[in-house]
C-alpha positions in Angstrom: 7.5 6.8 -5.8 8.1 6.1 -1.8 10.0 4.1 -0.2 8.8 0.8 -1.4 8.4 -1.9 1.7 8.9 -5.8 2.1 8.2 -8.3 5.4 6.9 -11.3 5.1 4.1 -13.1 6.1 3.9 -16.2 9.1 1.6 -19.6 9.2 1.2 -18.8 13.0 0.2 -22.6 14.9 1.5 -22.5 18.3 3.7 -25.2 17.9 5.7 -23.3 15.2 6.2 -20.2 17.4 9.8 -20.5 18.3 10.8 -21.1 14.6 8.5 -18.0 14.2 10.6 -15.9 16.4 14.0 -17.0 15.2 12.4 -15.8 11.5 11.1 -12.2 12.6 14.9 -11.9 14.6 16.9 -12.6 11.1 14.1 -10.2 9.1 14.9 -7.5 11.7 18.7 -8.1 11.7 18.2 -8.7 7.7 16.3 -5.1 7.0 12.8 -6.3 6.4 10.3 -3.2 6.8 7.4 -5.9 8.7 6.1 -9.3 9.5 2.5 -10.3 9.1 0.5 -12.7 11.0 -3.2 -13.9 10.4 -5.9 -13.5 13.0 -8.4 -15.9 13.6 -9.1 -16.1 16.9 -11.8 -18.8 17.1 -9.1 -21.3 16.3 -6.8 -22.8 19.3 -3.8 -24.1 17.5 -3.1 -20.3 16.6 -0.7 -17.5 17.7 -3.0 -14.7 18.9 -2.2 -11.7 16.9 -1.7 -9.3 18.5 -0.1 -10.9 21.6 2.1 -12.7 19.2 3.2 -9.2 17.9 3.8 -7.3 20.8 6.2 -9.9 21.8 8.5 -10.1 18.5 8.1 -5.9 18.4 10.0 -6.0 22.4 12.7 -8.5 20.7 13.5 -6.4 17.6 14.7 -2.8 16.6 13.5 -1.8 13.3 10.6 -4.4 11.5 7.3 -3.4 12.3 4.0 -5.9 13.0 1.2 -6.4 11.0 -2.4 -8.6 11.8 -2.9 -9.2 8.0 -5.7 -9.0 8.2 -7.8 -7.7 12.2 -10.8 -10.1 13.0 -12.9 -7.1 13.5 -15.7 -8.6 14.7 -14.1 -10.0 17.6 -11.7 -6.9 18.1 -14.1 -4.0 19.2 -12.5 -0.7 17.9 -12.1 1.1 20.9 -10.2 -1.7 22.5 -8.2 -2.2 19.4 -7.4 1.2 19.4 -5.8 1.1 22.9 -4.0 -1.9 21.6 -2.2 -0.5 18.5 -1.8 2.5 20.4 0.2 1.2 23.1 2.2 -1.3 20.5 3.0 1.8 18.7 4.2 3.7 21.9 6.1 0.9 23.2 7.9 0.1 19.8 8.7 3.8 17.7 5.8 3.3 15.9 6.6 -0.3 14.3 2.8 -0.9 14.1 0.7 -1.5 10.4 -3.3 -1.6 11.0 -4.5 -4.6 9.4 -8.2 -4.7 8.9 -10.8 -6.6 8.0 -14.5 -6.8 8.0 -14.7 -10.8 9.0 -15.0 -13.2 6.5 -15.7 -16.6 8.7 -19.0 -15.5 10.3 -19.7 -19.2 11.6 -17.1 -19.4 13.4 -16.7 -16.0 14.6 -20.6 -16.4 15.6 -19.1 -19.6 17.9 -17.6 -16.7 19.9 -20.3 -15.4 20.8 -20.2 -12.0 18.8 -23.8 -11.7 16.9 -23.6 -12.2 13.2 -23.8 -8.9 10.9 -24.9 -9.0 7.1 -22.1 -8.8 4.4 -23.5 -4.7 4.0 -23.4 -4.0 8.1 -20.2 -6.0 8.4 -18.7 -3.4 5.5 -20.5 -0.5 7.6 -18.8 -1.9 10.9 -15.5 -1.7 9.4 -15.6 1.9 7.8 -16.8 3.6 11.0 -14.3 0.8 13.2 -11.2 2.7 11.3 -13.0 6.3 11.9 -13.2 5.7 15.1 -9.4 3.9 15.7 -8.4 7.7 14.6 -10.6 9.3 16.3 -8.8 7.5 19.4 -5.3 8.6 18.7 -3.3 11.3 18.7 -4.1 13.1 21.7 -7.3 15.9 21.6 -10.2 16.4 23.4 -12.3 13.7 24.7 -14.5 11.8 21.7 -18.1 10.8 21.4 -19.2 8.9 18.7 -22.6 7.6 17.8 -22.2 5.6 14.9 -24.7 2.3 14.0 -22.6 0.0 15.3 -20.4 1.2 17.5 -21.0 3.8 19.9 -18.5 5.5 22.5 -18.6 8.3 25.4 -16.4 10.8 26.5 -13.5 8.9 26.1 -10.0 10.1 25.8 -7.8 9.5 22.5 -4.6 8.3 23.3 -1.2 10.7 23.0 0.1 8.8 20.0 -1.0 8.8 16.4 -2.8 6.3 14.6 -0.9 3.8 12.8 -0.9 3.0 8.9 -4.2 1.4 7.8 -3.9 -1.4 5.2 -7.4 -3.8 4.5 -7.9 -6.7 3.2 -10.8 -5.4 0.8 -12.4 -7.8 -1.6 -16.5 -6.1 -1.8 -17.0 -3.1 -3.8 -18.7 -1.5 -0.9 -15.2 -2.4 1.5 -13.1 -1.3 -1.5 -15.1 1.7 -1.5 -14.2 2.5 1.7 -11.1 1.5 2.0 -10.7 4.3 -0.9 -12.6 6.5 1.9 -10.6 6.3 4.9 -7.4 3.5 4.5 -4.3 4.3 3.8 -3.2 0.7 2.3 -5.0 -2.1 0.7 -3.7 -5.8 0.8 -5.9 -7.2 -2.5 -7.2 -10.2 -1.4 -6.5 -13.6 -2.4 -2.7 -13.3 -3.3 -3.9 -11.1 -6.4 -1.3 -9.3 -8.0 -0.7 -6.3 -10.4 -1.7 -8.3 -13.6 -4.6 -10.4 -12.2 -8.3 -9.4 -13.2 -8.9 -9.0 -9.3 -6.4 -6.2 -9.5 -8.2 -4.1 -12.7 -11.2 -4.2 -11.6 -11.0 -3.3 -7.5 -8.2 -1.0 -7.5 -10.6 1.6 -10.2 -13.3 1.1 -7.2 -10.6 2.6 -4.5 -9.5 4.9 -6.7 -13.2 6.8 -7.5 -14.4 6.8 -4.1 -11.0 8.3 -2.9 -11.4 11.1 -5.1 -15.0 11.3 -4.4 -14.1 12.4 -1.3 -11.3 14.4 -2.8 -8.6 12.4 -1.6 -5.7 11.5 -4.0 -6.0 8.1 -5.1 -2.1 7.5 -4.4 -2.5 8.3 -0.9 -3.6 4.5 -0.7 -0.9 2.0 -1.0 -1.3 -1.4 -3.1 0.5 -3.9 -1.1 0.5 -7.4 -2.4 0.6 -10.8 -0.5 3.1 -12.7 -2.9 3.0 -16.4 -2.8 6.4 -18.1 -4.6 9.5 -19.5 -5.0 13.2 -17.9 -5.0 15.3 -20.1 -6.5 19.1 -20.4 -7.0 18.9 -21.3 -11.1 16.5 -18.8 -13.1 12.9 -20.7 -14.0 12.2 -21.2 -17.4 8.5 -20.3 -16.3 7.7 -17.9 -13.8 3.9 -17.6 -14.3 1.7 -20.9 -14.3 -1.2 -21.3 -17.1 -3.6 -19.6 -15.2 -1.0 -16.2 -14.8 -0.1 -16.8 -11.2 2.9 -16.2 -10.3 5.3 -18.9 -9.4 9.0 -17.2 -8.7 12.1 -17.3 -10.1 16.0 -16.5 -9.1 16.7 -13.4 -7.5 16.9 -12.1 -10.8 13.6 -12.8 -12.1 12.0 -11.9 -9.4 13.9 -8.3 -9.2 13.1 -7.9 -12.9 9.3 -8.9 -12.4 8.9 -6.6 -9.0 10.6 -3.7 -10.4 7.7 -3.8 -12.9 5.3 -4.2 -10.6 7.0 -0.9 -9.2 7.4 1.4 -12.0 4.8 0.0 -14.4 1.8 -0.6 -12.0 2.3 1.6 -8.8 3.1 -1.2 -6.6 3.8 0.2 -2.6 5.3 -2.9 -1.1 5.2 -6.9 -1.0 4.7 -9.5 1.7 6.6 -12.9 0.9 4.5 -16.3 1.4 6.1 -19.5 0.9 4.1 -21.0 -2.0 1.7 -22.9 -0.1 0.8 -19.5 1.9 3.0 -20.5 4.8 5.8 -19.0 6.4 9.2 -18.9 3.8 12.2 -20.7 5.0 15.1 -19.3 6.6 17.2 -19.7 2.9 14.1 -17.8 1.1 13.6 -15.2 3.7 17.6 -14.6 3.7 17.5 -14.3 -0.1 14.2 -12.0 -0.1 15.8 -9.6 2.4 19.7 -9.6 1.0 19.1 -10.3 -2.9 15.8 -9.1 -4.0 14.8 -6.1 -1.5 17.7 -3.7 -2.1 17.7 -4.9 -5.8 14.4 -3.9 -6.8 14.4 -0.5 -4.5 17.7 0.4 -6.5 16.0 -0.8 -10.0 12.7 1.3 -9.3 14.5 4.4 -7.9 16.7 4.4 -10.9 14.1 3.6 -13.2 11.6 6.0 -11.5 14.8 8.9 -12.0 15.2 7.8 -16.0 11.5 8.6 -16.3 11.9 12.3 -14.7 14.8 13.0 -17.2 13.0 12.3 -19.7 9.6 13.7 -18.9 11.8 17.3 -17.8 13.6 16.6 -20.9 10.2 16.5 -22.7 9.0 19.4 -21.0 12.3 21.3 -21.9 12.0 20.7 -25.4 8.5 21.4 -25.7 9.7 25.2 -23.8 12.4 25.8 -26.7 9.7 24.7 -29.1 7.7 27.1 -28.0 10.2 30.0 -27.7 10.9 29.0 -31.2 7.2 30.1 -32.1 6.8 32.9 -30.4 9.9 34.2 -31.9 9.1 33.2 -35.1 6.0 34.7 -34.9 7.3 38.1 -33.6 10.1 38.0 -36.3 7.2 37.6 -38.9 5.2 40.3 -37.3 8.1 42.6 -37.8 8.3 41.7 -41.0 5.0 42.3 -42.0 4.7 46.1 -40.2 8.3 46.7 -42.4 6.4 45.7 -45.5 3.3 47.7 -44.4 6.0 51.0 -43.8 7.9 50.5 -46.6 4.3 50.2 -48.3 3.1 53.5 -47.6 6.0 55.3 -48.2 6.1 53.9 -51.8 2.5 55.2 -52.5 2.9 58.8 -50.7 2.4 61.7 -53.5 5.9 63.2 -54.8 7.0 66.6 -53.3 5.8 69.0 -56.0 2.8 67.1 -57.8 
């Protein structure tokens, strides 16, 4: 088990940017491993992404940004990758890839960008994140001809590519998030015990090792919608399963399963209505429940390899037990055979 990672996520109108900022300053002061913010450019109320995050990232010391998820369509790669790559330079490498295939095509068509199937948006996006690594980490000049995007002779910036994390929801994007991502966000606030969860995270997993990539090498990172309350709930999980929240407490005891029991990488904190958490909730997040469930998982996660090299040291003595046994019997039995043909040799002088 890593290092397991929280932030939290932003409703980002530009009338509530300076609350915005305030939030993303205590999360940095507090610990908090990122922030997210959506991107949806077609809409003028909003924050721009990644202008938005470049600013907060030259304001803080340690939280890293997140688009959660990129607007691909309206992002070209090679531009994005000149974007991340300079945020990642500029900051200590306090950048998360966010990325999506673009799931409002109306609107993202009212920009002018031309409208792709569901199959070549998925296509777009696999060879957008080949090509965002292909554009970092120094190396000789890159061409790349791929069906949708297409680049010459360009150089890859000196700085490595950041963390990948999608948004996949498709078989074909979960497949290739599997592929080529190093993170996946599963979509619609899913979590570990939803039906979204079993049945997309298998997809990941087969077409990473398809490719013979280790299916752990790709995160699960949840967007988690809820409540942290100062009294414990007497329900933390609505009719439907969803989860609701809790105390510190409950949510500790509930995310340290999602740890240890499911694989979980990290969480991003929503307020319950997918907005941006207070400054009382994000306090409590950071201070309360963070360090809590990293301390519960790594202990838990120690338990378990004490008593699996327990196990496995046991099973050793079991074994030795055998094999002496078995050599003790063999003795035995070549003793019997000597002693055997001794008794049946002739007497001397018959």
């Amino acid at each position: 088990m890593g290092n397991v990672v929280f932030g939290f996520g932003a409703h980002d109108g530009i009338t509530d940017g300076p609350e915005w900022l305030r939030l993303t300053t205590q999360a940095d002061r507090d610990g908090l491993d990122h922030f997210s913010l959506s991107d949806h450019p077609y809409l003028g109320g909003r924050l721009d992404a990644y202008a938005a995050i470049g600013l907060v990232l030259g304001r803080t010391e340690r939280i890293a940004g997140l688009a959660n998820v990129t607007n691909l369509p309206t992002r070209p790669p090679a531009i994005l990758a000149r974007t991340v790559g300079t945020l990642s330079a500029l900051s200590g490498g306090r950048v998360v890839l966010g990325m999506g295939a673009g799931g409002r095509w109306d609107r993202i068509a009212d920009m002018g960008v031309p409208r792709l199937s569901a199959g070549e948006a998925v296509e777009a996006f696999e060879e957008a994140i080949v090509l965002i690594r292909l554009l970092s980490g120094g190396g000789d000049p890159v061409t790349f001809e791929g069906k949708h995007y297409r680049v010459t002779n360009l150089e890859p910036a000196p700085v490595g590519a950041p963390k990948v994390w999608t948004g996949s929801v498709g078989r074909k994007s979960l497949a290739a998030t599997g592929r080529v991502a190093d993170g996946w966000i599963p979509g619609h606030a899913a979590d570990w015990l939803s039906a979204r969860y079993r049945e997309s995270r298998p997809v990941i997993d087969e077409a990473a090792a398809a490719v013979d990539r280790d299916p752990s090498e790709v995160a699960t990172v949840y967007n988690l919608p809820g409540r942290i309350t100062e009294r414990a709930l007497p329900a933390t999980r609505d009719g439907d399963g969803r989860w609701l929240g809790g105390s510190p407490a409950q949510w500790v005891e509930e995310l340290t399963g999602a740890v240890v029991e499911h694989g979980a990488a990290g969480f991003t904190l929503f307020s319950p209505t997918g907005g941006t958490p207070d400054g009382v909730t994000l306090g409590r997040w950071a201070n309360e429940v963070a360090p809590a469930v990293r301390a519960a998982a790594s202990q838990a996660t120690a338990v378990r390899a004490a008593a699996s090299q327990a196990t496995a040291v046991r099973a050793a003595a079991s074994q030795a037990t055998a094999v002496r046994t078995t050599a003790s019997q063999a003795t035995a039995v070549r003793a019997a055979v000597s002693l055997g043909g001794r008794s049946a040799a002739p007497a001397p002088g018959r």
